[in-house]
N, C-alpha and C positions, 0 to 999 in steps of 0.2 A: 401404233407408234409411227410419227413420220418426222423427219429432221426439216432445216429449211427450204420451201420449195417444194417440197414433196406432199405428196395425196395420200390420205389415210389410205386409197384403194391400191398403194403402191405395193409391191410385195416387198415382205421385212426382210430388209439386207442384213444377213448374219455373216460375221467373221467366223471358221472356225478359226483356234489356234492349238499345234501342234509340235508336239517337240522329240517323241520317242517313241519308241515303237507300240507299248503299253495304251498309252495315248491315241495312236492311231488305230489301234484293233478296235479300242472301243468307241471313237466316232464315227469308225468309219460306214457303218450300219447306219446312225443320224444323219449324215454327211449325204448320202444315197438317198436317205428315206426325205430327210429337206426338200435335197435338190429334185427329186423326183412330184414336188408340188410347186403349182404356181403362185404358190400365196408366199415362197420365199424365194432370197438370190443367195445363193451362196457361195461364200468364198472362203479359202483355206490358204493359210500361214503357216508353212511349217519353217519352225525356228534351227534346227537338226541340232536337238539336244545332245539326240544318236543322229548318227547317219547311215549309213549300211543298212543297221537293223530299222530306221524308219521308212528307209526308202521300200527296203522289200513289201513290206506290209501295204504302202501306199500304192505299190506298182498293182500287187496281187488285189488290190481292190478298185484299179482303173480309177484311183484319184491323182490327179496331177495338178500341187501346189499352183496359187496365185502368187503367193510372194515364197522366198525360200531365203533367211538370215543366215543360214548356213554358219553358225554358231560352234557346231562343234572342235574343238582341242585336243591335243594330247593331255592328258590328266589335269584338267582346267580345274582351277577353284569354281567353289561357288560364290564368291564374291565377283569376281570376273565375268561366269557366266553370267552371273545376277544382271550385272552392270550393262554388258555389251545387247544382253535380251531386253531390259528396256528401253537404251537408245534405238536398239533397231525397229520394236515396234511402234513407238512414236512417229516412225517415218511412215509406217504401214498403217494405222489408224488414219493418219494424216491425208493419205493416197484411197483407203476404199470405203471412210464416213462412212461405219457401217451404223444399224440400229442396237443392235447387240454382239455381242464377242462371244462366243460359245468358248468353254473349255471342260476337261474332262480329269479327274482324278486329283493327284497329288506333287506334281510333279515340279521343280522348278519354274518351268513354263510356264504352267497351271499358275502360279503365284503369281510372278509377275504379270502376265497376261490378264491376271484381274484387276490389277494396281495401275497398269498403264491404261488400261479404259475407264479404271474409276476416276484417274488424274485427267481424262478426258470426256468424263459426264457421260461414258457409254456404260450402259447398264447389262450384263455379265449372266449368263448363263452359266450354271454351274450343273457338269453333268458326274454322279455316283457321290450326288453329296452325302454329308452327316457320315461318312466314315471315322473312327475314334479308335485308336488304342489305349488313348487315359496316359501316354507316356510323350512326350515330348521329344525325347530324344530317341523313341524308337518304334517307328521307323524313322531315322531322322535323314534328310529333313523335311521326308512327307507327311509325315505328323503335323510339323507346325505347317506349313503348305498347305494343308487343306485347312487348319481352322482359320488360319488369315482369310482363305480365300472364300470361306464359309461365311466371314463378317463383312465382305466385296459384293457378294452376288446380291441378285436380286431374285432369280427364278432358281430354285433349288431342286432337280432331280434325284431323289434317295433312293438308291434301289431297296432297301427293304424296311418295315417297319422300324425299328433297333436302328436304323438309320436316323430318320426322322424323329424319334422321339431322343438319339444325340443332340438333334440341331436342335430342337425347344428346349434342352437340356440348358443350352446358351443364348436361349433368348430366341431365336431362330425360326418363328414362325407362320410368316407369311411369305406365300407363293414356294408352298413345301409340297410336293407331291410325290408321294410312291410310286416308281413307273417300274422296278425289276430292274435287273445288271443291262447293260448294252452288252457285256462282252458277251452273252449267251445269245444274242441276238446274230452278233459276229462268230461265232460257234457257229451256230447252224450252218450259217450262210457260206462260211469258209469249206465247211462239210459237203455242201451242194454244190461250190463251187469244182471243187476236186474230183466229186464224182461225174459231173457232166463233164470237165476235162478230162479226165479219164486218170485214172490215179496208180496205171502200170508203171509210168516212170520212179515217181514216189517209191513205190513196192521197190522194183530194184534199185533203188538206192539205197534201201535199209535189206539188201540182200542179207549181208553178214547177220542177222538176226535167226536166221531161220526161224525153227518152230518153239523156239527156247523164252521162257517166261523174258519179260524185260522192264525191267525197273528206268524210269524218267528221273532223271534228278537235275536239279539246277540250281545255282545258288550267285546275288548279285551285290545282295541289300552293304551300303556304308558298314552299320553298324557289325556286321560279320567280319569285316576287314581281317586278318591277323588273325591271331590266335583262334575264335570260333569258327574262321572258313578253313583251318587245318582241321578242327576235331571233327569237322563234319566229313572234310575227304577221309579223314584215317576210319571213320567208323563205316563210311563205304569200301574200303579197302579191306576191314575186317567182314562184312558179311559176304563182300563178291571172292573172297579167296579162300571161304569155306562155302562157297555155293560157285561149283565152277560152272554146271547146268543153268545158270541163270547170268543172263549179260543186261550189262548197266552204261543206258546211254547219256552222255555229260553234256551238252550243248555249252561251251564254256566264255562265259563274257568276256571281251574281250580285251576290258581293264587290267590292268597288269599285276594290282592288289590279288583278283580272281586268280586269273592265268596262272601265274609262275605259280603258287603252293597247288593248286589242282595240277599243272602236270606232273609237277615235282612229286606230289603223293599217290600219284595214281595214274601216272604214263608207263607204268611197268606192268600194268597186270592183263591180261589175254582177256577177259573178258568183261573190261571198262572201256568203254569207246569213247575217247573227249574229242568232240567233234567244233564244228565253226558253227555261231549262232545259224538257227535252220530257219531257211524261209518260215512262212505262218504256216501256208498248205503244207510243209513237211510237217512240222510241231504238232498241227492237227491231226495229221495221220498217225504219228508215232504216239497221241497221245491215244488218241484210240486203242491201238495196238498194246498202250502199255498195261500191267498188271499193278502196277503202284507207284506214285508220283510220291518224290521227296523235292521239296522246294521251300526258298524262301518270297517265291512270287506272289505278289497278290493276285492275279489274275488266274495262274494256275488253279491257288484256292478256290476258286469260281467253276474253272472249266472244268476241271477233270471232276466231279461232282455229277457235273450234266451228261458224260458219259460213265457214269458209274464208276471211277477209280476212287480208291483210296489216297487220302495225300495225309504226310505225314510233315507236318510245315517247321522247318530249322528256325524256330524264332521262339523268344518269351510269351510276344503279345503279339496279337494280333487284332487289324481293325474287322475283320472279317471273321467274327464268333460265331455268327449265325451259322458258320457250316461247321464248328467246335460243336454248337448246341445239338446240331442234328445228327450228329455223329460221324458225319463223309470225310472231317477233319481231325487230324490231333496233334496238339500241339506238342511239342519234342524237345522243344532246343535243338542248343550244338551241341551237347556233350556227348562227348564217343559214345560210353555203353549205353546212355537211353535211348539215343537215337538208332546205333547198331542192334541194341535188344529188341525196340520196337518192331525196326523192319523185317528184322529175323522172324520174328511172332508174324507178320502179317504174309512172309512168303512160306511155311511152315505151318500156320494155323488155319487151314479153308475154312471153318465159324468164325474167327476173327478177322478172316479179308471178307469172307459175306456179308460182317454184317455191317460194315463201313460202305460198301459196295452198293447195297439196295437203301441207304438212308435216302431218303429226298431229300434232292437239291432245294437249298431254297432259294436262291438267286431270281430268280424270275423263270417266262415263260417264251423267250424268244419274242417278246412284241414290245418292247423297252421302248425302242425309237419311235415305234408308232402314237405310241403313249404321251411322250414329247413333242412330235408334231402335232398332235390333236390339243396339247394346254398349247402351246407358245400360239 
């Protein structure tokens, strides 16, 4: 592909675009694996959907933004953000005429970011396409966020079969390829990073853990808002307060929907720690470390998988069944006693934590990105 002036032997100027932290774990492995070939130029946009939590991610992976919109709000609508991220990109399309716009997942950004390069004849890379819940409003609004942006692209990366045959589901079948999760690819490599850093600091930061089982939980999604983001702390309050030998780390968003009912439900108890979002290399350490993940994350659903945890995922639906199907996931809800009986069963039943534990991952094999530089 070459725009005006240019020579097919030119190398294909990619825009990423990035907006949050989710988003950046998982390009940031493409971003690297791009830029690290001559046959591309790449350059990155972060919009700071999040900020805090996008920058850490972008620091710990030695990417530093070309353009930065700097977008984010105190409790911004999504009509607002909607708004203010496509006039900003217009200006940045406009400044780096790329050949394509890479984006990755579900996310606000992700949308628009494909709408403003389609209103601009630049053709869209789409990376973890063909994700589906079958629900519209849940995850909302990354549900509809990816089939929009699913009907924008042009180059469709599905990490796994059940992906792709989503997208032909809707018609969606050229330039569809199977390449595997990138966040497993960013796993790895956050893993390798930590250990050639050396990863005694990490250690004592999670001193307060000692040798004691420890449960990851975290929780962020819209639709929990209210009423299902209390049933989920009270039903951690019910198992950490009949299991005092066992402490539970809260990494707590930092939205105020989140916030205030998590500490309000669960700042009293001695061995629940609700901590400040953690760097990535902490996350990855502690997920390591952890005996069983309760989350409404998608990504989580991914990683802890590739380290052998069990996750027990606070949602109805999810677009990620493949690790439902395999067994490494279960789906739970928010309801107190399912969720609290579950977890109870998997720190009490060593056959039922084993055999969540040794299912295979199926997300890929750590060479996603590679996969994707070899098609583009």
């Amino acid at each position: 592909m070459s725009g005006p002036g240019r020579s097919v032997s030119d190398p294909m100027r990619v825009l990423c675009v990035l907006g949050t932290r989710p988003e950046a774990i998982k390009l940031a492995p493409v971003i690297r694996c791009l830029g690290a070939s001559e046959r591309f130029d790449v350059r990155v946009c972060a919009t700071g959907q999040h900020r805090e939590l996008l920058d850490q991610v972008l620091g710990f992976f030695s990417i530093t933004p070309d353009y930065d919109l700097d977008l984010m709000r105190p409790d911004q609508s999504l009509y607002d953000l909607t708004a203010r991220c496509l006039t900003g990109l217009r200006e940045v399309l406009l400044d780096a005429r790329p050949d394509a716009v890479c984006v990755q997942g579900d996310t606000t950004t992700v949308f628009v970011a494909a709408l403003a390069a389609a209103y601009a004849h630049i053709p869209v890379i789409h990376v973890e396409a063909g994700l589906r819940s079958g629900d519209r409003e849940a995850p909302f609004p990354e549900e509809m966020n990816r089939v929009l942006t699913g009907h924008l692209a042009r180059w469709h990366f599905a990490p796994t079969e059940r992906a792709r045959l989503a997208l032909a589901a809707e018609g969606i079948t050229d330039q569809v390829h199977v390449v595997g999760n990138t966040v497993i690819d960013a796993l790895l490599l956050a893993r390798d990073l930590v250990s050639s850093g050396g990863a005694g600091p990490i250690a004592e930061h999670f001193a307060y853990l000692g040798d004691r089982r420890t449960v990851l939980v975290t929780g962020h999604r819209r639709e929990s808002f209210g009423g299902p983001i209390e049933q989920v702390a009270l039903a951690i309050a019910d198992v950490a307060s009949a299991r005092p030998d066992t402490v539970f780390v809260y990494p707590v968003h930092p939205n105020p929907h989140v916030l205030e009912p998590i500490h309000r439900l669960l700042g009293g108890l001695p061995n629940v720690h609700l901590v400040a979002p953690l760097d990535y290399p902490y996350l990855v350490w502690l997920l390591e470390r952890s005996h069983v993940v309760v989350t409404d994350s998608g990504g989580l659903q991914e990683e802890a998988p590739a380290l052998g945890k069990p996750v027990l995922v606070t949602r109805d639906v999810t677009e990620r069944q493949e690790g439902v199907d395999a067994g490494t996931a279960r789906l739970v809800g928010t309801d107190r006693a399912r969720l609290g009986g579950e977890l109870a069963r998997l720190l009490d039943d060593e056959s039922a934590w084993q055999a969540m534990a040794r299912a295979v991952n199926p997300y890929g094999d750590g060479h996603a990105s590679e996969r994707i530089r070899d098609l583009l």
